[in-house]
Structures are given as C-alpha cells and as structure tokens.
BAPAKE-479400 format. One record per residue (C-alpha): residue in one letter; x, y, z. Coordinates in pm, 1 decimal. Layout:
BAPAKE-479400
<aa=A u=X v=Y w=Z>
...
//
This chain:
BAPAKE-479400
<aa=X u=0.0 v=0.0 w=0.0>
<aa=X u=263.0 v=228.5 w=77.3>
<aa=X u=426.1 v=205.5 w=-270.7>
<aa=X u=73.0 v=277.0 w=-390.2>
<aa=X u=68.5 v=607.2 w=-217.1>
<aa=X u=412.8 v=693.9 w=-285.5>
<aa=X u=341.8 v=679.1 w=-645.2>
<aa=X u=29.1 v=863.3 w=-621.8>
<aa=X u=182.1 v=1130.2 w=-427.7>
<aa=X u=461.3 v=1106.1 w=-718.1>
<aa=X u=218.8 v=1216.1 w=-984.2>
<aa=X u=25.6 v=1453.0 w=-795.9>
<aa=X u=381.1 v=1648.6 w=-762.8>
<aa=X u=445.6 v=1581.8 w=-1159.2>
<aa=X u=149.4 v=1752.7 w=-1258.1>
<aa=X u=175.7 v=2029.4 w=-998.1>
<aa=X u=500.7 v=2130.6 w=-1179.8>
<aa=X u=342.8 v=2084.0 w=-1542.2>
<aa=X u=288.3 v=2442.2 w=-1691.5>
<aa=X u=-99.4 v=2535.7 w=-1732.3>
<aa=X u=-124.8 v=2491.7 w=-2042.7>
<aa=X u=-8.0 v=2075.7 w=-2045.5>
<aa=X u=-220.6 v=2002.3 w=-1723.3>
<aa=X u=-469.1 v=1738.1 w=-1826.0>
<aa=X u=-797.7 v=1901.6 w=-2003.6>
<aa=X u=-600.0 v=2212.0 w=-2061.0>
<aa=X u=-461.7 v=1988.4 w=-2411.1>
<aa=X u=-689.4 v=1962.8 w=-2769.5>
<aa=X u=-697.6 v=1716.0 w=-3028.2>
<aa=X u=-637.2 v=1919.3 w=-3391.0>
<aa=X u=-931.6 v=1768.7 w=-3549.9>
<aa=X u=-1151.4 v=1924.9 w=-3258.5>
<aa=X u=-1040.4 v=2303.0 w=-3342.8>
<aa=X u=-1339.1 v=2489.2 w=-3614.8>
<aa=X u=-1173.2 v=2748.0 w=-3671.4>
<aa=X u=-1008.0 v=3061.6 w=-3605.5>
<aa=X u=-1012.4 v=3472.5 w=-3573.0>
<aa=X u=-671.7 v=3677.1 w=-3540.7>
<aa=X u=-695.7 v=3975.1 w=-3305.1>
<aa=X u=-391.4 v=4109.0 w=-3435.2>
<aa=X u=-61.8 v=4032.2 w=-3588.7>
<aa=X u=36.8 v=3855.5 w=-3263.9>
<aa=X u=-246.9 v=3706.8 w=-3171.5>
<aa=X u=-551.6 v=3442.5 w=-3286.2>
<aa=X u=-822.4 v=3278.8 w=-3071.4>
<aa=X u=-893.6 v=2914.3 w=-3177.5>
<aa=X u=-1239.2 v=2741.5 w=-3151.8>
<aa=X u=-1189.0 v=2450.5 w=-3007.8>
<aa=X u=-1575.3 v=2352.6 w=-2994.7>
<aa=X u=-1804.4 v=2257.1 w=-2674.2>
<aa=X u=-1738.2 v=2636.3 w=-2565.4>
<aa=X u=-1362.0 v=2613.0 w=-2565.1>
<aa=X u=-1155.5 v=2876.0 w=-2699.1>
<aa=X u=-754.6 v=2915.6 w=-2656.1>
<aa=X u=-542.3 v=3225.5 w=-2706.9>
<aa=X u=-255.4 v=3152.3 w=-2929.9>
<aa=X u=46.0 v=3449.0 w=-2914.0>
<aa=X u=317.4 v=3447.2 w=-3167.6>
<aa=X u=643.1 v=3532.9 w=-3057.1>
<aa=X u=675.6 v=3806.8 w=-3339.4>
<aa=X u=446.2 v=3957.4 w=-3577.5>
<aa=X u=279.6 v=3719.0 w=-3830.2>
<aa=X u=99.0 v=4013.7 w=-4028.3>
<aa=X u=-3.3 v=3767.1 w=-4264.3>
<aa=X u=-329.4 v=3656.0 w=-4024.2>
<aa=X u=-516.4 v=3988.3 w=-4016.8>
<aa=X u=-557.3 v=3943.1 w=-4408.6>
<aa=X u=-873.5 v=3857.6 w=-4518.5>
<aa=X u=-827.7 v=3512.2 w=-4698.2>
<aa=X u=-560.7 v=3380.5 w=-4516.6>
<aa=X u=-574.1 v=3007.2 w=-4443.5>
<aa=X u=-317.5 v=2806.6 w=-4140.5>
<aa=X u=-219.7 v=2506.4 w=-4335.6>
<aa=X u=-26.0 v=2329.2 w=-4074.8>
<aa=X u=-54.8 v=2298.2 w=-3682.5>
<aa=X u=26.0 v=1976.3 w=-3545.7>
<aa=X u=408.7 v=1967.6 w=-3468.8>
<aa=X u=409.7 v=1621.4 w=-3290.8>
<aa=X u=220.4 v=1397.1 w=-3545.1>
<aa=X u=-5.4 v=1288.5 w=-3262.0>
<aa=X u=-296.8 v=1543.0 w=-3288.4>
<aa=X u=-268.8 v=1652.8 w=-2942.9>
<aa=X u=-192.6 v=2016.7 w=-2838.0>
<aa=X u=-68.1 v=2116.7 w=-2513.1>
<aa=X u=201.8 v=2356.3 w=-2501.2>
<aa=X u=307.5 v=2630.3 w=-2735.2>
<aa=X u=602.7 v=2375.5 w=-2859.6>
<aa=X u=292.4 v=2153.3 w=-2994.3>
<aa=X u=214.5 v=2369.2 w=-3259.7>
<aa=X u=358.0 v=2451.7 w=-3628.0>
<aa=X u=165.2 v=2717.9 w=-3733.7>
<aa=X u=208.4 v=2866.0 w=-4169.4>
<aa=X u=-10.9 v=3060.5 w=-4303.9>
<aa=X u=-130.2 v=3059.7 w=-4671.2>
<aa=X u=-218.1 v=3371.8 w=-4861.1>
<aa=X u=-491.1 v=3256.3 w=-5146.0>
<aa=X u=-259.2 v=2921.2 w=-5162.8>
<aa=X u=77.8 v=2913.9 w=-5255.5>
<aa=X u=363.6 v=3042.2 w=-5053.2>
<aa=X u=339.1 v=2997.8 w=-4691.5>
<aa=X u=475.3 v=3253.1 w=-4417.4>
<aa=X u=557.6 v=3012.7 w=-4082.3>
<aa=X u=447.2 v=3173.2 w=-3706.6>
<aa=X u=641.6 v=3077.5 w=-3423.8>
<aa=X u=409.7 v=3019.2 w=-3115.9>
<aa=X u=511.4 v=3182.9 w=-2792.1>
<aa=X u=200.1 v=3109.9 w=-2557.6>
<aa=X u=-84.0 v=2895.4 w=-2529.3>
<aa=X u=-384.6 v=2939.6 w=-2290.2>
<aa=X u=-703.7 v=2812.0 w=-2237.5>
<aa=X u=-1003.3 v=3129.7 w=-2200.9>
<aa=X u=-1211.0 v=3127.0 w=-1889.9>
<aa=X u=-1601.8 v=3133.5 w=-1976.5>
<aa=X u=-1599.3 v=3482.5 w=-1872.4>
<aa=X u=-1258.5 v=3567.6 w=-2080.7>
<aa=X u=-1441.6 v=3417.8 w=-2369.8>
<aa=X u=-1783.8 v=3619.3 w=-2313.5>
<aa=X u=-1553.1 v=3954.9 w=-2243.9>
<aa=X u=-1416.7 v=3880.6 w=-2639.8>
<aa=X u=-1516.1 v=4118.1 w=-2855.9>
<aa=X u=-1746.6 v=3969.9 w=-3126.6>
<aa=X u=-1537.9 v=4050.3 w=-3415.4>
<aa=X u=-1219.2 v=3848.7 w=-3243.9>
<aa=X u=-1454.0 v=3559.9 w=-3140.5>
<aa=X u=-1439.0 v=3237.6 w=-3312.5>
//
C-alpha cells in the first residue's frame, strides 16, 4: 500500500510542476479546433468547440493573419494530434494558396467562460 501512495503522491507532484497549459484538459486534439479569428498580428483565438476557446500568441508579428483570406495550413508539430504547449504547434499561413509565411508560437492558454464572453465579437471564433 505504501508504494501505492508513494506513487500517487509522485504524480500529484508531476502535474503540480506541469505548466498550465499541459495540465490534463487544458490539451486539444487538432481535429476538434473549427476554426479561427486573429486579433492582431500577434495574436488568434482558436475554436476549439463545446465552448472552448484558446489564445494563441506568436512570438513576433505574423501580419499575414489579419488578411482577409488567409488560411493556417499546418498545426500539429508532434504527429499525434494533441496540443498542449506552445512547442505543440507549427503554425504557416497561406495567402490565397501558394507560398506559406511560418508563425512561431510563444504562448498557449485556455479562455475562462468569462474571458471568452468579455471577447469582442469581431475576435470571437
């Protein structure tokens, strides 16, 4: 029994020391994000569906999202679907196809409900 507890109290100090964003529920599968609204050129907010929206923040400016038919074309950086942490994504983005501009990603957060009702409606996704 003792083992049992050690190893429980083991992984209750792993995932204290995970950062937000990789704490179990705080992760997505790619195929469960609908789509996306850029807030600026550091910035988009990502529908994940079932009311869940993250922030994404680029480490520099990516001017190419605040254009009106820009597409991301790639995203998952791990080949397993899952996001967690900023390192989980590969984000390019595609001007009317063609040549793609890449985005490093700096942050990665989950909204609150009330961060997500505080959005304005034209950031929204």
């Amino acid at each position: 029994m003792r083992g049992v507890l050690m190893a429980g109290a083991l992984a209750a100090v792993a995932a204290a020391a995970l950062p937000a964003a990789a704490q179990p529920g705080r992760c997505f599968y790619v195929n469960e994000w609908y789509g996306w609204k850029a807030a600026d050129d550091h910035t988009i907010y990502l529908n994940i569906g079932n009311n869940r929206v993250f922030r994404v923040d680029m480490a520099g400016a990516c001017p190419e999202l605040t254009l009106g038919d820009s597409r991301i074309v790639s995203i998952d950086r791990s080949g397993s679907g899952l996001v967690c942490t900023p390192l989980d994504l590969d984000i390019h983005v595609s001007q009317g196809g063609g040549i793609t501009s890449a985005c490093i990603v700096h942050g990665l957060s989950e909204l609150t409900p009330d961060q997500i009702a505080a959005l304005p409606k034209n950031v929204r996704p």
